[in-house]
C-alpha positions in Angstrom: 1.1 25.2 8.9 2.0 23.2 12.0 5.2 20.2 12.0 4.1 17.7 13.8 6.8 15.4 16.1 7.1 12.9 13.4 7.3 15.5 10.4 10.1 17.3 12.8 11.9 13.6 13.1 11.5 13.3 9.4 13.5 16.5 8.5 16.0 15.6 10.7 16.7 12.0 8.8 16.0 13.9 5.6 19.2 16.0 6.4 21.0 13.1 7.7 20.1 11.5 4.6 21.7 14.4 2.4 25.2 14.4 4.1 25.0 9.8 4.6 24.7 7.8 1.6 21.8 7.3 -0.7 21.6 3.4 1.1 20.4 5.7 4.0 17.7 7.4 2.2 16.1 4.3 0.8 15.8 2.7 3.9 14.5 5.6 5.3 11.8 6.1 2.5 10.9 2.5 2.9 10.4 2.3 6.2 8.6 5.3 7.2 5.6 3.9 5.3 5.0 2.3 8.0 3.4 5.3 9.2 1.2 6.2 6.3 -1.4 7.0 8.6 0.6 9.5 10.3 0.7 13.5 9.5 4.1 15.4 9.6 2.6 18.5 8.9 -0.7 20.0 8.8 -1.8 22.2 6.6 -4.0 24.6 8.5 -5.2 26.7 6.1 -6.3 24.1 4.0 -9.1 22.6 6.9 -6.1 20.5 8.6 -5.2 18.7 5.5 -2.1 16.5 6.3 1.2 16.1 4.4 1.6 12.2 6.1 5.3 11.1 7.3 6.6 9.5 4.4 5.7 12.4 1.6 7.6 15.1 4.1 10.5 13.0 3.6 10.1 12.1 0.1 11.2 15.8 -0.2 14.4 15.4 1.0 14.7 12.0 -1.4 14.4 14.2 -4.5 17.0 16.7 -3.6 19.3 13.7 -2.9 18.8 12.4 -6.2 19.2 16.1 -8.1 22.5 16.9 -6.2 24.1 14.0 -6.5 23.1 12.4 -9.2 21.8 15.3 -11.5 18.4 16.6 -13.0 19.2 14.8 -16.6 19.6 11.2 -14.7 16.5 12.1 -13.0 14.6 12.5 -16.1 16.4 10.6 -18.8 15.8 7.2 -16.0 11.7 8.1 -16.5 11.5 9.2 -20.0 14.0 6.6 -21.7 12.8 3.7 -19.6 9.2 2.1 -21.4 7.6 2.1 -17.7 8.5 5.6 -16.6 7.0 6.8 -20.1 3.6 4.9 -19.3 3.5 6.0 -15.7 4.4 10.0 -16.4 1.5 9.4 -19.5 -1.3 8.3 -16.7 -0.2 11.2 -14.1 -0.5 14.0 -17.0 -3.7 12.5 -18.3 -5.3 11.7 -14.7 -4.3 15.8 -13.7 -6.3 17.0 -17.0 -9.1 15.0 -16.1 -9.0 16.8 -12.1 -8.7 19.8 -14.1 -11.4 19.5 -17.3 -14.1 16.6 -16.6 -15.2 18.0 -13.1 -16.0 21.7 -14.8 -17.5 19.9 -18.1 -19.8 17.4 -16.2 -21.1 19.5 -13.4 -24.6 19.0 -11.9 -25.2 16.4 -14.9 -23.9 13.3 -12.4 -24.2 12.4 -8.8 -21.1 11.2 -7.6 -20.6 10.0 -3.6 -18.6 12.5 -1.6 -17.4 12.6 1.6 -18.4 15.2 4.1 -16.5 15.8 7.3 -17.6 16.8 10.5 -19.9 14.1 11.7 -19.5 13.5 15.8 -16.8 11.2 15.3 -14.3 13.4 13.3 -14.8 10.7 10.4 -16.3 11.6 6.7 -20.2 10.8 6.2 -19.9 9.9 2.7 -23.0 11.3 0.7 -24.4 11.3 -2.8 -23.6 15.0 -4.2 -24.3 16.9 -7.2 -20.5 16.6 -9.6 -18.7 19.7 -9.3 -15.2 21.0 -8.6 -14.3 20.2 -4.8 -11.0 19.8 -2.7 -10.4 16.1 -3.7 -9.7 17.1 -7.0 -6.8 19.2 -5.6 -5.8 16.5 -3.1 -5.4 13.6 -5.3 -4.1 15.6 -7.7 -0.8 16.0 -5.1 -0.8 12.1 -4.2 -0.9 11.6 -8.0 2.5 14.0 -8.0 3.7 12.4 -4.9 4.0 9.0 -6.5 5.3 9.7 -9.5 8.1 11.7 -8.4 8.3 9.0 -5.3 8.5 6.0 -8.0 11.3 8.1 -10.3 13.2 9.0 -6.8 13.5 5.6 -6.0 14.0 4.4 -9.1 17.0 6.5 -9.7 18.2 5.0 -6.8 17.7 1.7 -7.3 19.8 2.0 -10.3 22.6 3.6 -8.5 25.4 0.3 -7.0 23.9 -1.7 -4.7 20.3 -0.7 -5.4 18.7 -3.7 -4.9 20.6 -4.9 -2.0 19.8 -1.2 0.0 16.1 -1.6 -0.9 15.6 -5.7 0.2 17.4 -4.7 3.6 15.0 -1.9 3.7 11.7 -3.9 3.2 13.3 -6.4 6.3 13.6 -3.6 8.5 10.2 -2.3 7.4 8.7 -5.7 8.0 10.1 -5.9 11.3 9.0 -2.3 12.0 5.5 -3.5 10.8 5.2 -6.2 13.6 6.5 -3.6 16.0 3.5 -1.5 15.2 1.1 -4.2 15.4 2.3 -5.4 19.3 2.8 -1.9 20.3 -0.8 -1.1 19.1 -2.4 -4.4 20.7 0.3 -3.7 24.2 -1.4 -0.1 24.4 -5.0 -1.2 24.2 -4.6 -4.3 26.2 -3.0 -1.5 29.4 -5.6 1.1 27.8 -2.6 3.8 27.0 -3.2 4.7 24.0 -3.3 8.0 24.4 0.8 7.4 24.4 0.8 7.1 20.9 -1.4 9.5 20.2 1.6 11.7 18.3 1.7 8.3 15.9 -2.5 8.9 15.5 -2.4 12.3 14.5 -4.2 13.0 11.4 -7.3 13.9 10.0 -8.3 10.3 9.7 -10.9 8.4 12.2 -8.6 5.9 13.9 -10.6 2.8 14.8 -8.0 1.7 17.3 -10.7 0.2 20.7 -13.0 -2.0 17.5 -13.2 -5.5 18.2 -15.4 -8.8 16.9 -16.1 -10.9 19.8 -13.3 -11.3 21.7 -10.1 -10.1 19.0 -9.1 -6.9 18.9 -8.9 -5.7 15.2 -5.3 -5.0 14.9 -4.4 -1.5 12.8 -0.7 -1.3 13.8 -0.3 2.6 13.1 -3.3 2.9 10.5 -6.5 4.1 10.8 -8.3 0.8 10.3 -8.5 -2.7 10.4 -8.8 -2.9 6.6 -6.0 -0.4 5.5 -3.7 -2.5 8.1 -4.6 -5.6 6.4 -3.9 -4.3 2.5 -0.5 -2.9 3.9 0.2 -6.2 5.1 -0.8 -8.0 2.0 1.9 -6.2 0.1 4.6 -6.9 2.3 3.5 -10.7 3.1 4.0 -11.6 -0.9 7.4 -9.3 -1.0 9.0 -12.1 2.0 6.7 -15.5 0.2 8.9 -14.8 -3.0 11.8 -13.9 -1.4 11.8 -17.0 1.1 11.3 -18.9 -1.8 13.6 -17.5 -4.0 16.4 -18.7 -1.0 17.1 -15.1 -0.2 18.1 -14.8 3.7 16.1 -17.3 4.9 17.0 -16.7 8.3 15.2 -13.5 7.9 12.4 -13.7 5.2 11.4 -17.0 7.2 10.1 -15.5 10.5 8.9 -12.2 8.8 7.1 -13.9 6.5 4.9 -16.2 9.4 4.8 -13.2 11.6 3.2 -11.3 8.8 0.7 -13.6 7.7 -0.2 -14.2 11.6 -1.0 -9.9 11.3 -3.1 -10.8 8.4 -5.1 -12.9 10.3 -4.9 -10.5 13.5 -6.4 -7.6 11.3 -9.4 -9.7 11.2 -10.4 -7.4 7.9 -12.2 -8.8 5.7 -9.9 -7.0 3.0 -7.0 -9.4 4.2 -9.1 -12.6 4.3 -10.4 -12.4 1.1 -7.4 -10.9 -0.3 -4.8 -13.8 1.1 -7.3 -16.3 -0.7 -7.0 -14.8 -3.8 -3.9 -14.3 -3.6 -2.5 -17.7 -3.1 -4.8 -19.1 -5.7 -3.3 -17.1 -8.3 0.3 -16.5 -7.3 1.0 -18.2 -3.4 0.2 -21.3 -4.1 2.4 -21.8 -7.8 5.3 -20.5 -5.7 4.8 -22.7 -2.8 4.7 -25.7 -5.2 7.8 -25.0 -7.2 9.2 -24.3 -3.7 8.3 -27.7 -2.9 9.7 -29.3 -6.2 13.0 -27.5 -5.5 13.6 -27.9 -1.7 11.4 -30.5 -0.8 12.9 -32.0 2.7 13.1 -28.2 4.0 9.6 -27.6 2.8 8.5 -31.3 5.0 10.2 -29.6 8.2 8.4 -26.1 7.6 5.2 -27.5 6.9 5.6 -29.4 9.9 6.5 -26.8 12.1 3.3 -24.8 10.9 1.2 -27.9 11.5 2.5 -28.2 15.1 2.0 -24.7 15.5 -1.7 -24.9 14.4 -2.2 -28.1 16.3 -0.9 -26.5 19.5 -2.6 -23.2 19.0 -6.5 -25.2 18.0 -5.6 -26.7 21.3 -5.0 -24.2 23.7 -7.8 -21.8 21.9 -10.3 -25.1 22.9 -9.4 -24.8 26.2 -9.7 -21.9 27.0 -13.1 -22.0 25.7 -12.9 -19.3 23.0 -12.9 -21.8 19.7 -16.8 -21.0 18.9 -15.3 -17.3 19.4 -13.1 -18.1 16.4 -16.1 -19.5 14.3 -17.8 -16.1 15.0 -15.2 -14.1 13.8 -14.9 -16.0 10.4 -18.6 -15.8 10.2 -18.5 -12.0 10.5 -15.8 -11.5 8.2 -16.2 -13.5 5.8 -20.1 -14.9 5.5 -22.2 -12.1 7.2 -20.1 -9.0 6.1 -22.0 -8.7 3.2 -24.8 -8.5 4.9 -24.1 -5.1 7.2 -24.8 -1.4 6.5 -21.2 -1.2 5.8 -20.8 -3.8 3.2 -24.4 -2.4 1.3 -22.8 1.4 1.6 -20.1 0.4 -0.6 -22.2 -1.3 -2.4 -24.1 1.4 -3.7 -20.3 3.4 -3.9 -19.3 0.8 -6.9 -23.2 1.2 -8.4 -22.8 4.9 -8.5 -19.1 5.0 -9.8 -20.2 2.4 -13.0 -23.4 4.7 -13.7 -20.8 7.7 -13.4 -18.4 5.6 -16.1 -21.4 5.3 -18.0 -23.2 8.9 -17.7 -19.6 10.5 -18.7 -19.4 8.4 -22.1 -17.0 6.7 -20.5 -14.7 9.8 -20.2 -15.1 9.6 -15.7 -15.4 12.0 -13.6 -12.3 13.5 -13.5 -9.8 12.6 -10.3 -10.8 12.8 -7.0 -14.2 13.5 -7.8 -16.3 10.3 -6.4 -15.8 7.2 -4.4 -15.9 3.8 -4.9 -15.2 0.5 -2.8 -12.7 -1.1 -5.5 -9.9 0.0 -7.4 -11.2 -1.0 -11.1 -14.5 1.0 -10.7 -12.3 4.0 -9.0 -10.5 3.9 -12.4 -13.0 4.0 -14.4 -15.5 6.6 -12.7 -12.7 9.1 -11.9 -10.2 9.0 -15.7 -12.6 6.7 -17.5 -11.3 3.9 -20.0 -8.7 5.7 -21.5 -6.9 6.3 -17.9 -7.5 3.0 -17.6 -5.9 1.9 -20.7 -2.7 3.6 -19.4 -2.8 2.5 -15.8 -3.1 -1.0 -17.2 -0.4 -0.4 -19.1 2.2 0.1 -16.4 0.7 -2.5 -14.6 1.2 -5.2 -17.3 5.1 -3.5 -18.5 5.9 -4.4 -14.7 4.6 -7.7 -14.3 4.8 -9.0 -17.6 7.9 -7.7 -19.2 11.1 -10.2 -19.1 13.6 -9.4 -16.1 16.7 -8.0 -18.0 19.4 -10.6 -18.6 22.1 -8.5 -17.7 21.3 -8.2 -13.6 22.1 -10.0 -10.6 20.9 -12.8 -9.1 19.9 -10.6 -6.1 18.4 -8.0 -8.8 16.5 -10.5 -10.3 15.1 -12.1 -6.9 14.1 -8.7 -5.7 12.3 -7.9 -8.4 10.0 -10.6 -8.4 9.2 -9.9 -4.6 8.1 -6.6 -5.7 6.3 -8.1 -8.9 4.3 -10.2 -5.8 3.9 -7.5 -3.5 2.3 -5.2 -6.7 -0.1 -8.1 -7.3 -1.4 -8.7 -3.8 -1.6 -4.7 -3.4 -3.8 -4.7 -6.9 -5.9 -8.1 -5.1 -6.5 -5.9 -2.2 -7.5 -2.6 -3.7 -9.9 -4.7 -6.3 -11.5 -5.7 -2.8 -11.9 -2.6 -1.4 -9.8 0.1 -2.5 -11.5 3.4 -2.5 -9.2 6.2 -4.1 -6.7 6.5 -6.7 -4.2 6.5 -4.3 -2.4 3.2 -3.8 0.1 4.3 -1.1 3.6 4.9 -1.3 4.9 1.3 -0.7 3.3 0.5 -3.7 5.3 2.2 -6.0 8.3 1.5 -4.5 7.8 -1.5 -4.8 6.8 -0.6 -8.6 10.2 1.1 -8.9 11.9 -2.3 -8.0 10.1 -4.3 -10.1 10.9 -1.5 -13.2 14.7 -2.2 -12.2 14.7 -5.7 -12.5 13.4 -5.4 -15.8 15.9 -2.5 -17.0 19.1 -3.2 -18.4 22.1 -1.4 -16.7 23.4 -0.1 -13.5 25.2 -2.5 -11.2 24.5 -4.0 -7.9 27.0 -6.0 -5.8 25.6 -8.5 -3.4 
């Protein structure tokens, strides 16, 4: 086992975080997602299998939450709460189904598989006889890892203050985000990035020199374009609702442009599609009540944006580089489907619904095949009752009435997080390929599943 800089730096705030307050620890947990790509300690007798930043420090999280709050508050908060029933019931079935299916299904399905050790360092996903193999193991421990993650910060979101700690954590994670994005475009524009290279440190294949025509596809600290843009498409919904909702406006405001500006940046086709979607079905409502409700402040941002654009369309025509532009939609959006890429995954989500349909609809079992979108990962990997249950959670969470008895603040952070669980769902749909739906994601489900449980108090 080798602790790499960032794991060491994460065991030192996770024993700062045991003698500061538990405000310290959910910022902390919050905004070391930002390097989800990143490994803190590699396991080397498991083939260089990473423990990644966030889950070393997650450790530390839980024994904050046992010493000072107690083992019964722990579980009582997941077992008496509706959502922490449904989300315990989808872990325990989804870790019999890594355990049973693979062993009762072998050699009877193909299932795609990726195989390391191809000249790049990245996986060659192939199509492989069903059997017991390491992914089974591995997403077993992410499936762990969030649920204790979502019942750790949970807890403390219920503690005083919750809710104000975990909005001033997102800020400072969305700032961090940007900071990630102009240090990664700074170090390939001087061609350092070898100076980062402690940030770049896992298993994965880092696309970091990738461009389309003349843009540089912006990862931040990810490995990828795409993974960039679906981190971004949580956070960009959390700062919509929450400029909309009038909550520090001086803040959300900028973060919120600067965030949709990395969307576009990422120049994933993930992102593009995704941000459509996304402000058909829950942007665009906001915008327009926004609109209703503060209309002369809405006139002087629209504005500003226009100017912006105007400016911008004007300088990029001068420069000569506006047919560059009209390439790089045209690759993204119109031609992607057409590359070896696009008909790979393709033939991912084909072979995950024949695996749905081969099993009886029973899957898989988890972390025993690919796909290219989160539905058809469901489905192939637990099957329809997993399904069932994951759906479940999902629909206590966003459908559920926020409890009467919170805060305004409560109530307007929990909505964010509703928002920033949809446009995680929008872009995992698109191109989501495991189970695993990162860690920000469940945080975020944790402060969505306070708003709508009664009890605790939070000043603001």
């Amino acid at each position: 086992m080798d602790i790499e800089l960032l794991g060491w730096i994460a065991l030192v705030f996770g024993l700062l975080s045991m003698i500061v307050s538990h405000s310290f620890a959910i910022w902390v947990s919050v905004v070391f997602t930002v390097f989800s790509a990143s490994a803190g300690i590699i396991l080397t007798g498991f083939g260089g299998a990473p423990i990644i930043v966030p889950y070393v420090f997650m450790l530390f999280g839980f024994l904050i939450c046992i010493s000072r709050f107690g083992m019964a508050f722990f579980v009582s908060n997941l077992f008496e709460t509706k959502v922490g029933i449904q989300l315990v019931s989808f872990s325990l079935f989804s870790l019999i189904t890594a355990l049973v299916l693979p062993r009762i299904f072998q050699d009877e399905v193909q299932v795609y598989w990726p195989v390391r050790g191809n000249i790049q360092g990245a996986a060659l996903v192939v199509l492989l006889p069903l059997a017991p193999r390491e992914g089974n193991v591995t997403q077993s421990i992410y499936v762990i890892g969030t649920l204790f993650s979502f019942g750790i910060m949970f807890n403390m979101l219920m503690r005083s203050n919750g809710a104000r700690y975990f909005l001033n954590a997102m800020l400072s994670l969305a700032t961090a985000n940007i900071l990630s994005a102009i240090i990664d475009i700074a170090t390939y524009a001087t061609d350092t990035a070898d100076t980062i290279s402690f940030i770049r440190n896992s298993s994965y294949a880092f696309i970091a020199e990738d461009q389309i025509g003349i843009f540089k596809r912006v990862i931040g600290f990810f490995s990828e374009a795409a993974a960039f843009g679906a981190f971004n498409m949580q956070l960009f919904p959390f700062l919509l609702s929450l400029f909309s909702s009038g909550v520090r406006r001086e803040l959300t405001a900028p973060l919120t442009f600067a965030t949709l500006i990395l969307l576009f940046l990422s120049t994933s086709t993930t992102a593009y599609v995704s941000f459509m979607v996304y402000m058909f079905v829950g942007g665009a409502p906001m915008i327009l009540d926004l609109i209703r409700r503060k209309f002369q402040a809405t006139i002087v941002i629209g504005f500003t944006v226009l100017v912006v654009f105007v400016v911008a369309t004007q300088y990029i025509s001068t420069i000569g580089a506006l047919s560059d532009v009209g390439d790089l939609f045209d690759n993204v959006l119109f031609y992607k489907s057409y590359t070896a890429s696009s008909m790979e995954r393709g033939n991912w989500n084909l072979q995950a619904w024949q695996c749905f349909i081969e099993t009886f609809g029973l899957g898989v079992g988890l972390g025993s095949t690919r796909a290219s979108s989160f539905p058809l990962v469901l489905l192939s990997n637990v099957g329809l009752i997993g399904t069932v249950l994951f759906g479940a959670f999902i629909h206590t969470l966003m459908r559920s009435p926020i409890a009467s008895t919170i805060d305004p603040l409560t109530r307007a952070v929990g909505q964010a997080s509703r928002q920033a669980i949809l446009g995680g769902l929008i872009a995992a749909t698109i191109s989501g390929a495991v189970m695993d739906l990162g860690l920000l994601f469940y945080f975020c489900a944790a402060g969505a599943a306070r708003a709508v449980t009664a009890g605790g108090k939070t000043a603001y």
